[in-house]
ROMIPA-41298 format. One record per residue: residue number from 1; residue in one letter; x, y, z of N, C-alpha, C, O in turn. Coordinates in nm, 3 decimals. Atoms other than C-alpha are relative to their C-alpha. Example, Ala and Ser with C-alpha at 12.3 -4.5 7.8 and 13.67 -1.06 7.14 Angstrom:
2
<atom><k>1</k><r>A</r><n_c1>0.089</n_c1><n_c2>-0.119</n_c2><n_c3>0.000</n_c3><ca_c1>1.230</ca_c1><ca_c2>-0.450</ca_c2><ca_c3>0.780</ca_c3><c_c1>0.090</c_c1><c_c2>0.120</c_c2><c_c3>0.000</c_c3><o_c1>0.194</o_c1><o_c2>0.118</o_c2><o_c3>0.066</o_c3></atom>
<atom><k>2</k><r>S</r><n_c1>-0.082</n_c1><n_c2>-0.119</n_c2><n_c3>-0.006</n_c3><ca_c1>1.367</ca_c1><ca_c2>-0.106</ca_c2><ca_c3>0.714</ca_c3><c_c1>-0.077</c_c1><c_c2>0.109</c_c2><c_c3>0.073</c_c3><o_c1>-0.026</o_c1><o_c2>0.220</o_c2><o_c3>0.090</o_c3></atom>
This chain:
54
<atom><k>1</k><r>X</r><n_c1>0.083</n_c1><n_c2>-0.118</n_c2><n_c3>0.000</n_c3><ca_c1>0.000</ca_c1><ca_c2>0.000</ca_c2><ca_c3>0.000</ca_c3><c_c1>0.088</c_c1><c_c2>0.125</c_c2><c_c3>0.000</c_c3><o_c1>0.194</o_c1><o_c2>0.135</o_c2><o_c3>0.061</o_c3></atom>
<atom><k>2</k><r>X</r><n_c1>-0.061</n_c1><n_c2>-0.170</n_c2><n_c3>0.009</n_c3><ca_c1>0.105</ca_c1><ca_c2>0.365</ca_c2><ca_c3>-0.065</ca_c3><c_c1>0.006</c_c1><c_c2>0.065</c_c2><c_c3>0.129</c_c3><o_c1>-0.090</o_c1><o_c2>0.055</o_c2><o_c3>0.205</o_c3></atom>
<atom><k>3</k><r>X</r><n_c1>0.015</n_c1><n_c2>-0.106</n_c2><n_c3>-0.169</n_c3><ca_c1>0.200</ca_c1><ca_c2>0.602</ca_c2><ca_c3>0.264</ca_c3><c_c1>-0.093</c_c1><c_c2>0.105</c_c2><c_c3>-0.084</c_c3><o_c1>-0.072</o_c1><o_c2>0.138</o_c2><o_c3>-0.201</o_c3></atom>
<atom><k>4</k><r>X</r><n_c1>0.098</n_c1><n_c2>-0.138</n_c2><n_c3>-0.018</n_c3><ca_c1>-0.093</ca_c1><ca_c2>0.888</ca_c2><ca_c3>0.276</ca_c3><c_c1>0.118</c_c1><c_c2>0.086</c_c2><c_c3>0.008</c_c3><o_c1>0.206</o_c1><o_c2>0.058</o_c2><o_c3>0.089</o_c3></atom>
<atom><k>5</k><r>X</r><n_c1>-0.015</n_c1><n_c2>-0.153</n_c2><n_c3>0.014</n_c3><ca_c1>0.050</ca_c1><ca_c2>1.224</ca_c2><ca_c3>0.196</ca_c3><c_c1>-0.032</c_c1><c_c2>0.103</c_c2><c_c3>0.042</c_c3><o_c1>-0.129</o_c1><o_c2>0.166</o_c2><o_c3>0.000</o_c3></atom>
<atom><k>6</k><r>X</r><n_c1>0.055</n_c1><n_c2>-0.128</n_c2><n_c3>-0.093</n_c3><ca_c1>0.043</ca_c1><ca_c2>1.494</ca_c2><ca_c3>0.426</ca_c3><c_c1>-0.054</c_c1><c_c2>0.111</c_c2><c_c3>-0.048</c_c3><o_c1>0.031</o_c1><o_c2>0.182</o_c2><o_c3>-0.101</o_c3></atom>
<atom><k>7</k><r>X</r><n_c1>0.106</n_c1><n_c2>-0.134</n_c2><n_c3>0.029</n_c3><ca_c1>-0.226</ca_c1><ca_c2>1.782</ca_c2><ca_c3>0.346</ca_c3><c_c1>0.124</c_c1><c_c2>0.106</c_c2><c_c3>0.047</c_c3><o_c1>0.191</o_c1><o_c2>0.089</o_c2><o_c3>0.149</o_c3></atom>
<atom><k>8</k><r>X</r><n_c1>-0.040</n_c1><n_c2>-0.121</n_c2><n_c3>-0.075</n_c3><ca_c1>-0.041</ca_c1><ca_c2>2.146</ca_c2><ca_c3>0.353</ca_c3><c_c1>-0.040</c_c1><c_c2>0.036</c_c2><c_c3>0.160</c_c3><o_c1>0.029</o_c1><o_c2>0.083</o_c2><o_c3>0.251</o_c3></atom>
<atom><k>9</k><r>X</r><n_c1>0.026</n_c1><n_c2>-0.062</n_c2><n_c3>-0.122</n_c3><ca_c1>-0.234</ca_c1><ca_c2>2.204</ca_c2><ca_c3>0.629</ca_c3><c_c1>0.074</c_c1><c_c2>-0.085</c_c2><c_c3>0.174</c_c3><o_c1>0.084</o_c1><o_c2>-0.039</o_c2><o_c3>0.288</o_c3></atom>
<atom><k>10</k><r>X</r><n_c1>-0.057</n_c1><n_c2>0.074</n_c2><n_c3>-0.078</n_c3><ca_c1>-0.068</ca_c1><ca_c2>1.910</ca_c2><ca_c3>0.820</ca_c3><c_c1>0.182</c_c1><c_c2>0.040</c_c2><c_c3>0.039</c_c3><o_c1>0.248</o_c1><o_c2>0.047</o_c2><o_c3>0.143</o_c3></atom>
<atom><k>11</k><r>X</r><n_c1>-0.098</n_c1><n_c2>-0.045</n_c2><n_c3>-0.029</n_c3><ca_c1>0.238</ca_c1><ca_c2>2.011</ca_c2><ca_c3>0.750</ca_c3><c_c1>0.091</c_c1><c_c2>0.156</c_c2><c_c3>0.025</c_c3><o_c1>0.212</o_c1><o_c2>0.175</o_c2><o_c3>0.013</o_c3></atom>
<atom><k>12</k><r>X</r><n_c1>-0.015</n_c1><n_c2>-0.157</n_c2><n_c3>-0.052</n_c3><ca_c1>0.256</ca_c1><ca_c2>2.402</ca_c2><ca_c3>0.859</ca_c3><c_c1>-0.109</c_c1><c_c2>-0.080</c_c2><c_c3>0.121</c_c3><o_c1>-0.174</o_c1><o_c2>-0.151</o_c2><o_c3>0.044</o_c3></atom>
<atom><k>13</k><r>X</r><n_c1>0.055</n_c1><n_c2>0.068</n_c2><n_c3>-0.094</n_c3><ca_c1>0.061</ca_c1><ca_c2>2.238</ca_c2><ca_c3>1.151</ca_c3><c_c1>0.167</c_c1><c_c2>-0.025</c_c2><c_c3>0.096</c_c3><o_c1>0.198</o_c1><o_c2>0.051</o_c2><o_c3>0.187</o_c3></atom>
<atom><k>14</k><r>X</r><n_c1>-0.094</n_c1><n_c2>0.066</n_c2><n_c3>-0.040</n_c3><ca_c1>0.414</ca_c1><ca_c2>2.026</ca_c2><ca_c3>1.243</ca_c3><c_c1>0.101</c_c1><c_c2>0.096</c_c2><c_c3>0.034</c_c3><o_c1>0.158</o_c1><o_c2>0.125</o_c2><o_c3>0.139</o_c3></atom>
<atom><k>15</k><r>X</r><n_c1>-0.100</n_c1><n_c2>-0.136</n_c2><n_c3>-0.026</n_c3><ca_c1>0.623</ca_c1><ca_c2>2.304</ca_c2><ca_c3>1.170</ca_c3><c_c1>-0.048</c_c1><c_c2>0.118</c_c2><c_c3>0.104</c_c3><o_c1>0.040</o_c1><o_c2>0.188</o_c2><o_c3>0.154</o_c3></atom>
<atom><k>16</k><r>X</r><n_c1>0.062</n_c1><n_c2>-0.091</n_c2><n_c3>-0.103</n_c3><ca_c1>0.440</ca_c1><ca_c2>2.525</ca_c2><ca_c3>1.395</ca_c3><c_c1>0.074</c_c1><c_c2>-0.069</c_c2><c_c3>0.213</c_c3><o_c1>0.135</o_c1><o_c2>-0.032</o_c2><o_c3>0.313</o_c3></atom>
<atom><k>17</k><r>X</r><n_c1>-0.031</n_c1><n_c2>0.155</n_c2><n_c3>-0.149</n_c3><ca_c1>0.486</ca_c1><ca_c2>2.206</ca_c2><ca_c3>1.705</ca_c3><c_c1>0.122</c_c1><c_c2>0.042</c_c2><c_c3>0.007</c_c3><o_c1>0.152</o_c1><o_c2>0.098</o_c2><o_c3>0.112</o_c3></atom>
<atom><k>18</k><r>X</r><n_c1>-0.153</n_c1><n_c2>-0.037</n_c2><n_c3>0.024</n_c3><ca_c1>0.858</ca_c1><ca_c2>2.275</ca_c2><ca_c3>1.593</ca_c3><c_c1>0.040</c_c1><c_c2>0.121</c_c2><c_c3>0.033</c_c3><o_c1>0.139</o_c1><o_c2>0.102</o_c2><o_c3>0.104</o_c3></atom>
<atom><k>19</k><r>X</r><n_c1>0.006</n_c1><n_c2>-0.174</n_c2><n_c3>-0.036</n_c3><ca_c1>0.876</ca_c1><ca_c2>2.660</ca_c2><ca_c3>1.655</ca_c3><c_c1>-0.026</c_c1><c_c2>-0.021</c_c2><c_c3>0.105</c_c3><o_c1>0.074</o_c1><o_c2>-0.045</o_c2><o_c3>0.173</o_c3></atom>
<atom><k>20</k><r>X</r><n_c1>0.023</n_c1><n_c2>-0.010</n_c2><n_c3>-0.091</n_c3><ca_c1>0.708</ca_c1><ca_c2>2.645</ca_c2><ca_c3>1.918</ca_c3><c_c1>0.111</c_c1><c_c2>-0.072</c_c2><c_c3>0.107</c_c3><o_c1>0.189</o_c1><o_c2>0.000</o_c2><o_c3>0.169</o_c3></atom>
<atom><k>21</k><r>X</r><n_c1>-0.080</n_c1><n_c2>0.088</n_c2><n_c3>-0.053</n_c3><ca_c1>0.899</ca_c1><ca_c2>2.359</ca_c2><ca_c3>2.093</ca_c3><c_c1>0.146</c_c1><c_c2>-0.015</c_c2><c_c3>0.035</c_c3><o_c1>0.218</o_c1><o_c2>-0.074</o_c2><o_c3>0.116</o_c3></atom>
<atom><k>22</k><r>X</r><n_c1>-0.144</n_c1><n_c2>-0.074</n_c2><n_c3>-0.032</n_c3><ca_c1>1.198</ca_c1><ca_c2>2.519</ca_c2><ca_c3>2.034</ca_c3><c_c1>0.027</c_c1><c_c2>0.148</c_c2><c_c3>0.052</c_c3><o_c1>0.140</o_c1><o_c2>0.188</o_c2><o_c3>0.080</o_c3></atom>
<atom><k>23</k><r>X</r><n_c1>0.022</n_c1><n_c2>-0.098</n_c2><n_c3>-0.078</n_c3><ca_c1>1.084</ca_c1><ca_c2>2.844</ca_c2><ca_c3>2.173</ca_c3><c_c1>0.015</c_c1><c_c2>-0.023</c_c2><c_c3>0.166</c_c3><o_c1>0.048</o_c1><o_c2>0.052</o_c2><o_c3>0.258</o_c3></atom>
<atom><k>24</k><r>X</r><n_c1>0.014</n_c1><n_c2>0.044</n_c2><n_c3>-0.179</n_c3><ca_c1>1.047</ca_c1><ca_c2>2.643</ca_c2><ca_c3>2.512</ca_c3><c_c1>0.157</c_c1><c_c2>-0.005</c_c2><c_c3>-0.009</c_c3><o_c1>0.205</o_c1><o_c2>0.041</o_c2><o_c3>0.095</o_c3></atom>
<atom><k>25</k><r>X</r><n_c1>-0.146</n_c1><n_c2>-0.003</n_c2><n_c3>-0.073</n_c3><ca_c1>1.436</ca_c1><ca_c2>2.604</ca_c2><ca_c3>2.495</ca_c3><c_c1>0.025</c_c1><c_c2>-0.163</c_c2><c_c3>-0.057</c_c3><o_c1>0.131</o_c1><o_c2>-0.197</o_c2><o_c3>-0.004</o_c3></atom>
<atom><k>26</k><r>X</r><n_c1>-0.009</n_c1><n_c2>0.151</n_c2><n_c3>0.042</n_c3><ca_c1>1.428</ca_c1><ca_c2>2.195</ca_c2><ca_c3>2.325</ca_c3><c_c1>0.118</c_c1><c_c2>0.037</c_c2><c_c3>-0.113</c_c3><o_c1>0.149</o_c1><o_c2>0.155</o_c2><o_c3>-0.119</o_c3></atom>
<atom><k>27</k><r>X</r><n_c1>-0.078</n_c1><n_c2>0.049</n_c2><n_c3>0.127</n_c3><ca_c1>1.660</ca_c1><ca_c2>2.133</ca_c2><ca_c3>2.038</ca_c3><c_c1>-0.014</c_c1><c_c2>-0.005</c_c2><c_c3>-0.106</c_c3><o_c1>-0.014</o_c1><o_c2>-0.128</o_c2><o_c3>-0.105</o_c3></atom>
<atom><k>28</k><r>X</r><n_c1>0.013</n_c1><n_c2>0.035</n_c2><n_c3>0.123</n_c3><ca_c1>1.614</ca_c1><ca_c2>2.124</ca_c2><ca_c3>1.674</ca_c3><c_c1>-0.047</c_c1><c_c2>-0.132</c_c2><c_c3>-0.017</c_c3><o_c1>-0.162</o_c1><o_c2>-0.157</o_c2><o_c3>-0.054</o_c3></atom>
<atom><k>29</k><r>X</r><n_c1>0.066</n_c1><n_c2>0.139</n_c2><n_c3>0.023</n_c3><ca_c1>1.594</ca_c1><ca_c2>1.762</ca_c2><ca_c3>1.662</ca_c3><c_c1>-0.067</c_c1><c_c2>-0.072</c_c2><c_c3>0.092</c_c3><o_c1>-0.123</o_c1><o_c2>-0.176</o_c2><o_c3>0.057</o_c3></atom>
<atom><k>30</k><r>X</r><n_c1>0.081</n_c1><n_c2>0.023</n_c2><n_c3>-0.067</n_c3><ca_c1>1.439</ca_c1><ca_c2>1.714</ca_c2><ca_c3>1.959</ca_c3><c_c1>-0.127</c_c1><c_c2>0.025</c_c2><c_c3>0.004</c_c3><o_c1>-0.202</o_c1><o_c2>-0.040</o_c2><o_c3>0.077</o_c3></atom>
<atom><k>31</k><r>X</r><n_c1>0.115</n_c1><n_c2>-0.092</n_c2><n_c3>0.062</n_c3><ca_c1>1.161</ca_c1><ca_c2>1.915</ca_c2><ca_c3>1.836</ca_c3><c_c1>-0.051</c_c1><c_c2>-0.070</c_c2><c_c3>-0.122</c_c3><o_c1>-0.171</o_c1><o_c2>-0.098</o_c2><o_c3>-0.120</o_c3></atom>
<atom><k>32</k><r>X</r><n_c1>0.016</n_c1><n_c2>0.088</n_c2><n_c3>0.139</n_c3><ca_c1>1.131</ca_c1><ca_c2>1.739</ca_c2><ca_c3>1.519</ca_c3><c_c1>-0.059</c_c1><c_c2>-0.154</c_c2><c_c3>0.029</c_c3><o_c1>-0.169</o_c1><o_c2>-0.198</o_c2><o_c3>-0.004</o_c3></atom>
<atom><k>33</k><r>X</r><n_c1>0.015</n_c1><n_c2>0.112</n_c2><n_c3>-0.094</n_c3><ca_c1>1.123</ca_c1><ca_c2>1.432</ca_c2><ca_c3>1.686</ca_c3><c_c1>-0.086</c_c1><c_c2>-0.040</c_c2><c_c3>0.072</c_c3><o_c1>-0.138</o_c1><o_c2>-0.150</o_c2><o_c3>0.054</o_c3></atom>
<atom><k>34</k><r>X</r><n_c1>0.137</n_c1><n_c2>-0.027</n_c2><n_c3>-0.053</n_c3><ca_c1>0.860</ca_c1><ca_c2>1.512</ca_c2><ca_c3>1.924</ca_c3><c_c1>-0.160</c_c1><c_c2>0.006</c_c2><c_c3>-0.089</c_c3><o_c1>-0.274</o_c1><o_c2>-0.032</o_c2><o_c3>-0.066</o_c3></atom>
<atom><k>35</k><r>X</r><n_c1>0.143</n_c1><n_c2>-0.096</n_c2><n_c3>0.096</n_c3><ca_c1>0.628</ca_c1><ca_c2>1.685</ca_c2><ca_c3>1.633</ca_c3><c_c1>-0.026</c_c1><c_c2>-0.146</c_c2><c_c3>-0.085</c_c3><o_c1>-0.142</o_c1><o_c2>-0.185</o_c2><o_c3>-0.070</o_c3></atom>
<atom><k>36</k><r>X</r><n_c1>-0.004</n_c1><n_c2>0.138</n_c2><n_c3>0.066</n_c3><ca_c1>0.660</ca_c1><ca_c2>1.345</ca_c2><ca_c3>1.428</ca_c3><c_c1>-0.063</c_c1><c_c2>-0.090</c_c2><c_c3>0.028</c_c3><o_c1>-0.160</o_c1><o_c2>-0.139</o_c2><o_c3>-0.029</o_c3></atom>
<atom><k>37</k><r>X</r><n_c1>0.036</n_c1><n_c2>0.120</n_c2><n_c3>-0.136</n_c3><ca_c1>0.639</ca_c1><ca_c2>1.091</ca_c2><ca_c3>1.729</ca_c3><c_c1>-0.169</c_c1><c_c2>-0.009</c_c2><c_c3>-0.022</c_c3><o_c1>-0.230</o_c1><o_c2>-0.114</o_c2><o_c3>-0.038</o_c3></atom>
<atom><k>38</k><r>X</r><n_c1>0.128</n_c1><n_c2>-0.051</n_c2><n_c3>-0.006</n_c3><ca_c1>0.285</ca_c1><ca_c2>1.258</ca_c2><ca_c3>1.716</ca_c3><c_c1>-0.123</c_c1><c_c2>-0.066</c_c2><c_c3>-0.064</c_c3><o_c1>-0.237</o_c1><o_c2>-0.105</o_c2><o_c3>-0.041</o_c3></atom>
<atom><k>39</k><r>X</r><n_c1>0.077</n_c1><n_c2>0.052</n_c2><n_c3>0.163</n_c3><ca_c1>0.190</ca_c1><ca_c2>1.154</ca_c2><ca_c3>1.386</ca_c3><c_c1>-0.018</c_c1><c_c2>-0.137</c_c2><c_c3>-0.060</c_c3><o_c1>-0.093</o_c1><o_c2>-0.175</o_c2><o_c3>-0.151</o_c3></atom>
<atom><k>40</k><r>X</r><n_c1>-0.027</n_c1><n_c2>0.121</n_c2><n_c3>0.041</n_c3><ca_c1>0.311</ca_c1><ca_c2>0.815</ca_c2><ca_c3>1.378</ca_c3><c_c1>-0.082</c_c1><c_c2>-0.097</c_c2><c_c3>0.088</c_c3><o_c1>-0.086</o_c1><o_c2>-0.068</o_c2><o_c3>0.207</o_c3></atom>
<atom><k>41</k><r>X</r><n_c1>0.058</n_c1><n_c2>0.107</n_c2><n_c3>-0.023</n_c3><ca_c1>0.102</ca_c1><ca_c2>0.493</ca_c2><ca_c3>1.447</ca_c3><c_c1>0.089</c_c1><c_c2>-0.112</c_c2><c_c3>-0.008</c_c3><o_c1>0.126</o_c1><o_c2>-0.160</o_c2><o_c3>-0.115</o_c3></atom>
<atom><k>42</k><r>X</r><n_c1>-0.085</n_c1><n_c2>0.126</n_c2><n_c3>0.047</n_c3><ca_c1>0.313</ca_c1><ca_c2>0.212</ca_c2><ca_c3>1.511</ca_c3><c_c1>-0.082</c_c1><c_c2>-0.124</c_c2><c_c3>-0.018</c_c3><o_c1>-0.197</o_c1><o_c2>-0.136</o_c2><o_c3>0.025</o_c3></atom>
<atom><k>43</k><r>X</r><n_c1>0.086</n_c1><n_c2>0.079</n_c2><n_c3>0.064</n_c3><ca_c1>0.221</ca_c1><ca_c2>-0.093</ca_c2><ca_c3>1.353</ca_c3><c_c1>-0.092</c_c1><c_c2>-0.111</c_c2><c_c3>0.126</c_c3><o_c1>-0.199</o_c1><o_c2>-0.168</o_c2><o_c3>0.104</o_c3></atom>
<atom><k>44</k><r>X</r><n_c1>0.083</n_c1><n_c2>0.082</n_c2><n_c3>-0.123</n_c3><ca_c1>0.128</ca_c1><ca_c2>-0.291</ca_c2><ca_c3>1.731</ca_c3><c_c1>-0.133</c_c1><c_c2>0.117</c_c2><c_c3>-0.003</c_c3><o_c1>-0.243</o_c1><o_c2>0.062</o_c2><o_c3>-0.015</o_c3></atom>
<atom><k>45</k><r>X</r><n_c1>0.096</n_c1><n_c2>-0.034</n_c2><n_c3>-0.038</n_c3><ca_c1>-0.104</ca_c1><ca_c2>-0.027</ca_c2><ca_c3>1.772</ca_c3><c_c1>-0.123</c_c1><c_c2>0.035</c_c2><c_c3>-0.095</c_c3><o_c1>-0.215</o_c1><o_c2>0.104</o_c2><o_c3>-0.053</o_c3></atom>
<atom><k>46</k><r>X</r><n_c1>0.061</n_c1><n_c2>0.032</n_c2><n_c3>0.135</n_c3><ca_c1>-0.286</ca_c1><ca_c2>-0.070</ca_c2><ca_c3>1.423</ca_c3><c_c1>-0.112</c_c1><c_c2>-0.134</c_c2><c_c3>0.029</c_c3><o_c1>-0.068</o_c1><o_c2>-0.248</o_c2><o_c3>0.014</o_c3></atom>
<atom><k>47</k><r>X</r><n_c1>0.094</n_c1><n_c2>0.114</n_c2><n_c3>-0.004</n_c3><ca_c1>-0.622</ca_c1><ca_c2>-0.299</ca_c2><ca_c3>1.493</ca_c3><c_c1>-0.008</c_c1><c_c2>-0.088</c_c2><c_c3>-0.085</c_c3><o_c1>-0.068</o_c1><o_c2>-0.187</o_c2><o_c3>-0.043</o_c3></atom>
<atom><k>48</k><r>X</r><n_c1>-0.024</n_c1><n_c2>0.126</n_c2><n_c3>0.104</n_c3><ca_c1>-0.556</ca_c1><ca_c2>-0.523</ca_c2><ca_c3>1.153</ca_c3><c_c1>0.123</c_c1><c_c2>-0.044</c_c2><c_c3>0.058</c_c3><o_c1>0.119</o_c1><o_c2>-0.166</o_c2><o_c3>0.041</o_c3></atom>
<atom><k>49</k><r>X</r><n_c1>-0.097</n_c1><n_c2>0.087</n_c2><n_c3>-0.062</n_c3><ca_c1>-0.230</ca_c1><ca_c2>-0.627</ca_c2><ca_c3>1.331</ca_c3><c_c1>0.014</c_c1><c_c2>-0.021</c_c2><c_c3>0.131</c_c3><o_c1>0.126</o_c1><o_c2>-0.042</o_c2><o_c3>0.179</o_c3></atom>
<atom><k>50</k><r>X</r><n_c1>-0.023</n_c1><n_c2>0.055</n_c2><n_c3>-0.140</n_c3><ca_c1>-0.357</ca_c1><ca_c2>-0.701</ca_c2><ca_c3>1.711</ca_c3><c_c1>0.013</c_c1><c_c2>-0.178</c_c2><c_c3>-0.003</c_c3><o_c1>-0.027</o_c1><o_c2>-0.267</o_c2><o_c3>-0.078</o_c3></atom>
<atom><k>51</k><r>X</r><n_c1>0.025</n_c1><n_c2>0.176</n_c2><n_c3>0.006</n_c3><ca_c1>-0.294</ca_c1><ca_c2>-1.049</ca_c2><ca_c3>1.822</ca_c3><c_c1>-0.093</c_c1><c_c2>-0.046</c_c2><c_c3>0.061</c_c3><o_c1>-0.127</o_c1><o_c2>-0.162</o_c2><o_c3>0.036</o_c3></atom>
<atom><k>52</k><r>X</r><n_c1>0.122</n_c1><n_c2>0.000</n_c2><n_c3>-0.019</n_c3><ca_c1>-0.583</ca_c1><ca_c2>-1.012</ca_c2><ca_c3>2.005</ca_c3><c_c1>-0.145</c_c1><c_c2>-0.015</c_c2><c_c3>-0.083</c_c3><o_c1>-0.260</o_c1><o_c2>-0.026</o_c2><o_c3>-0.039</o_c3></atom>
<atom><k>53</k><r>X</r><n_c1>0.108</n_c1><n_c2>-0.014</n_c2><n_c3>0.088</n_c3><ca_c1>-0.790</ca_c1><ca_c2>-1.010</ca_c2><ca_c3>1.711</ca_c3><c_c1>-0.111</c_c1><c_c2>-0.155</c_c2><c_c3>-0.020</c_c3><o_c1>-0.063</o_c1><o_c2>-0.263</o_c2><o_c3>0.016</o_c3></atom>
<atom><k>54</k><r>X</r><n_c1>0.111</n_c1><n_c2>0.114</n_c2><n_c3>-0.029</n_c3><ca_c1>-1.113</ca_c1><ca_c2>-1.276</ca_c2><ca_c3>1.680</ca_c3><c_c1>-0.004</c_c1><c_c2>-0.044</c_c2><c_c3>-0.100</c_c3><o_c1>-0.080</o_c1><o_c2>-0.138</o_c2><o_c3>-0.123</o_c3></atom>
């Protein structure tokens, strides 16, 4: 399957998380990092791949 493509609005969204985040005094890539983390679904937590499933 294809990765989804972030909408403009998603990404001036992220960058914003980033500014900000580094306004508090964080890091460049700590900031980045954070704003990302956000966005991402890892695949355990994806309901077509619980092992729980019936």
């Amino acid at each position: 399957m294809a990765n989804k493509r972030p909408k403009p609005e998603e990404i001036v969204s992220k960058l914003r998380q980033v500014e900000v985040l580094m306004g508090q005094g964080m890091s460049r890539l700590d900031a980045i990092r954070r704003a990302l983390a956000r966005s991402v679904i890892s695949v355990d937590e994806r309901p077509d791949h619980s092992p729980f499933k019936s």
